[in-house]
C-alpha positions as CSV (number, residue, x, y, z in Angstrom):
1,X,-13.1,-7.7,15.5
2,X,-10.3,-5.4,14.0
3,X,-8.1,-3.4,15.5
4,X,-4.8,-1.5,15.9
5,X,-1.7,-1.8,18.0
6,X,0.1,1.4,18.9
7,X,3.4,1.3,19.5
8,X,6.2,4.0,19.9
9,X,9.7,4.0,20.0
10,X,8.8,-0.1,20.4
11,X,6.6,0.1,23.0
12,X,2.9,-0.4,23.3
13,X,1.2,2.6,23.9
14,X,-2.6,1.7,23.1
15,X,-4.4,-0.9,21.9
16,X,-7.5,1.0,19.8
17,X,-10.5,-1.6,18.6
18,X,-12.0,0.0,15.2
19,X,-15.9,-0.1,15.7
20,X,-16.3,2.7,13.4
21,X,-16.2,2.1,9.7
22,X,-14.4,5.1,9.0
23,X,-11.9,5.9,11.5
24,X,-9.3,9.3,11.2
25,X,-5.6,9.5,12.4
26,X,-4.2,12.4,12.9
27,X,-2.4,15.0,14.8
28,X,-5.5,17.2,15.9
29,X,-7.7,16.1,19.2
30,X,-11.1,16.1,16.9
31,X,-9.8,12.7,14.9
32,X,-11.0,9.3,16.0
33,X,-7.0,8.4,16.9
34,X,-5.1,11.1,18.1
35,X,-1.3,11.3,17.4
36,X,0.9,14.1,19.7
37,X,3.6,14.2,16.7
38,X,5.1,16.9,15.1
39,X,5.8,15.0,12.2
40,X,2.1,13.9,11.8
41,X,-0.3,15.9,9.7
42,X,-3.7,17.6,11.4
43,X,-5.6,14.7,9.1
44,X,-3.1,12.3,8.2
45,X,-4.6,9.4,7.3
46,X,-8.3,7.7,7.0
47,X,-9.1,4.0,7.6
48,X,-12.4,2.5,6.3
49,X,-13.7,-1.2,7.0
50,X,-15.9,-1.3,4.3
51,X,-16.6,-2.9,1.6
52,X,-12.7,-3.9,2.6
53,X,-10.4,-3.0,4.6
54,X,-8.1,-0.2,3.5
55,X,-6.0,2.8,4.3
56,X,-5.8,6.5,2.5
57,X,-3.4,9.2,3.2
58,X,-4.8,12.2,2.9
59,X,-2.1,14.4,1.2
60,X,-0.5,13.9,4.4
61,X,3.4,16.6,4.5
62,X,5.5,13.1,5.8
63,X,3.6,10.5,4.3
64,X,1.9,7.2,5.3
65,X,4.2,3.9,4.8
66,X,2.4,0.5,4.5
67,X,4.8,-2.5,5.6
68,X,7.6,0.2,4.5
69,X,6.4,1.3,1.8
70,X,5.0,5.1,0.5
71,X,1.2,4.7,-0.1
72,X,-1.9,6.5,-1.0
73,X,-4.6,3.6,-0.9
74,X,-3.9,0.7,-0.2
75,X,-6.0,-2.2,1.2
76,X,-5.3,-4.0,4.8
77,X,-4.9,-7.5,6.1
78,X,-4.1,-8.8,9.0
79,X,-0.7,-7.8,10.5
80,X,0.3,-5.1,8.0
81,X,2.2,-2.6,10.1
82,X,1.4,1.1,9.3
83,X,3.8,4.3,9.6
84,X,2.9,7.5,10.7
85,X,5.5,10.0,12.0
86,X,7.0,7.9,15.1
87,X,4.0,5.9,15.4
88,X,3.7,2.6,14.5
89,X,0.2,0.7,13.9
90,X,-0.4,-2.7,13.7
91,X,-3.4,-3.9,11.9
92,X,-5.3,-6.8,13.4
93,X,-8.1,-8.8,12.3
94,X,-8.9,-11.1,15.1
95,X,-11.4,-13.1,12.5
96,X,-8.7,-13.9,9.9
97,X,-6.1,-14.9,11.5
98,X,-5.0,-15.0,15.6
99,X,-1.3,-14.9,17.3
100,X,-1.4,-18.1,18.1
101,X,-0.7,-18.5,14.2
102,X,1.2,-15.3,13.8
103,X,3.6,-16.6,16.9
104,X,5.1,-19.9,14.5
105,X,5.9,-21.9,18.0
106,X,5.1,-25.6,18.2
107,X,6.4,-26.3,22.1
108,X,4.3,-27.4,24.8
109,X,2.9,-24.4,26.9
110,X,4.4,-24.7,30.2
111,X,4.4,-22.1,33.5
112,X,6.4,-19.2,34.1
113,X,8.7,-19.9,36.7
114,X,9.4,-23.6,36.1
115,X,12.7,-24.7,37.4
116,X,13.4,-26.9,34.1
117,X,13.1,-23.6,31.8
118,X,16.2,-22.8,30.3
119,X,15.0,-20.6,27.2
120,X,11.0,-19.5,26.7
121,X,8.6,-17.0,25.0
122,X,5.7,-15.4,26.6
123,X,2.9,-14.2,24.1
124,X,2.1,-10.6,25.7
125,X,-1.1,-9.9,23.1
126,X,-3.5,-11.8,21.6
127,X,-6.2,-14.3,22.5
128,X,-3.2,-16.8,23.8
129,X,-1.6,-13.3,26.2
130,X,0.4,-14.8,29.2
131,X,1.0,-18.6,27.4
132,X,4.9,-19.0,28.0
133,X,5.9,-21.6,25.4
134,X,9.5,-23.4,26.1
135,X,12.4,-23.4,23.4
136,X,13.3,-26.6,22.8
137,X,14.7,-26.5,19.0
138,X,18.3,-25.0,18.4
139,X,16.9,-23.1,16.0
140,X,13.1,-21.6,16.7
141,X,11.7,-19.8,14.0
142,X,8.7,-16.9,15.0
143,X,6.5,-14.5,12.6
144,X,4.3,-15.1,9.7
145,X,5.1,-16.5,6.8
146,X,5.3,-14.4,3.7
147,X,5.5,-11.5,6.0
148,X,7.9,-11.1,9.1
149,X,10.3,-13.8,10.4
150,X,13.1,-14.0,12.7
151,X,14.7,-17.3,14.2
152,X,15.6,-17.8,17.9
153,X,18.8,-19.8,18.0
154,X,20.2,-22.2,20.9
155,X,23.4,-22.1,21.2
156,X,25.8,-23.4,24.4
157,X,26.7,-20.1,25.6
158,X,22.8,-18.9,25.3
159,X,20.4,-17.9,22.7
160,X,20.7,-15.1,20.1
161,X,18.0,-14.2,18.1
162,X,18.2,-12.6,14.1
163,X,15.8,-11.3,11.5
164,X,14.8,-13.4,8.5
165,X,14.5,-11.1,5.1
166,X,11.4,-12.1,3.1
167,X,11.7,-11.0,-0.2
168,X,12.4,-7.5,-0.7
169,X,10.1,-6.1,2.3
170,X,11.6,-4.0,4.9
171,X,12.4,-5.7,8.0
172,X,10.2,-4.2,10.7
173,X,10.7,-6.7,13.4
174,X,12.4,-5.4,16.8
175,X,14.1,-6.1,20.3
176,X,13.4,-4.0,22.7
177,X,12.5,-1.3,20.2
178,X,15.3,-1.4,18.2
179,X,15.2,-2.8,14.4
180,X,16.6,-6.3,13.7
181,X,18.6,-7.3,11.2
182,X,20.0,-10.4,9.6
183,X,22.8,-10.5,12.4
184,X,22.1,-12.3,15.4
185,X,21.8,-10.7,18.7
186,X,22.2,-11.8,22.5
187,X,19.2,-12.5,24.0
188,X,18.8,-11.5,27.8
189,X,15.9,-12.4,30.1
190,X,13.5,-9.5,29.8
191,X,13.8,-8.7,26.3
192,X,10.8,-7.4,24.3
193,X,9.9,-8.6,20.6
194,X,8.1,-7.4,18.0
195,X,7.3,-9.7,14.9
196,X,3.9,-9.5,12.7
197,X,1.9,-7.5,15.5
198,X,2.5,-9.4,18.0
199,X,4.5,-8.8,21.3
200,X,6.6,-11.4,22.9
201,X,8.8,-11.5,26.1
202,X,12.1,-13.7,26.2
203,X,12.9,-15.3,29.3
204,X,15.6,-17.4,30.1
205,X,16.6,-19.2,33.5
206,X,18.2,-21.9,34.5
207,X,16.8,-25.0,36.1
């Protein structure tokens, strides 16, 4: 099943499954998603499932951005991230591809709380939510290929963690709702990321 993930400012605000074929964002109550934005249009945008699935803007003041980019119709896969005003939307398509993919980890799966953790992910969405996977690499790379990347690195004052550019896409991965960039940053127990739609937790102890 599809669906999207809302987030704003960086944080999840609704997960909405897309049962209709022809769902309607936009900023007044009568569309099938709802947006409280002032920046959003009254009907922004219109997705459809069938034959494919796509997204239109309808003439919209601000735009619609696909993966960072100024649309009209374009069609959707499986963690394209959609713009509209502050919100974000994260296409999923549970069918083509799940997190457990999107999330590129190879470490065994181990408990939260673990004395012998020193570095870990927990997936926070997706069919794998609450699997904490242990960093063992010095360098751990997450994402999708082709589309989102960023690479957790070990280092022996703790782990930092920077974006990977692909090509010429935007970087839309975050840390605790802020953008990343090519430059690493700290990592702190606690701290959110955002990569390819899905959500991850960092969290670091020591044994």
């Amino acid at each position: 099943m599809a669906k999207l993930i809302i987030t704003l400012n960086g944080l999840p605000v609704k997960e909405y499954p897309l049962q209709l074929a022809r769902i309607t964002i936009g900023r007044n109550s009568d569309n099938d998603i709802a947006l409280d934005d002032e920046t959003v249009s009254g009907e922004h945008a219109v997705i459809q499932l069938k034959p494919e699935p796509s997204i239109t803007d309808l003439d919209s003041t601000n735009g619609t951005q696909l993966n960072g980019n100024n649309i009209g119709k374009e069609p959707l896969t499986h963690g394209d991230i959609i713009k509209i005003g502050s919100h974000q939307l994260t296409f999923i398509d549970e069918q083509a591809q799940d997190f457990e993919s999107t999330v590129i980890l190879d470490s065994p799966v181990v408990m939260e709380g673990e004395g012998n953790i020193q570095g870990a992910i927990k997936l926070l969405n997706g069919t794998k939510a609450g699997e904490v996977r242990k960093i063992e690499k010095d360098r751990t790379t997450l994402g999708r290929p082709g589309v989102q990347a960023a690479v957790i690195i070990r280092q022996a004052g703790g782990f930092t963690l920077m974006a990977v550019a692909i090509g010429k896409g935007e970087i839309t991965s975050q840390l605790n709702g802020k953008t990343l960039t090519t430059e690493e940053r700290q990592l702190y127990d606690g701290d959110l990321i955002e990569i390819a739609g899905a959500q991850l937790q960092f969290i670091s102890q020591t044994g």
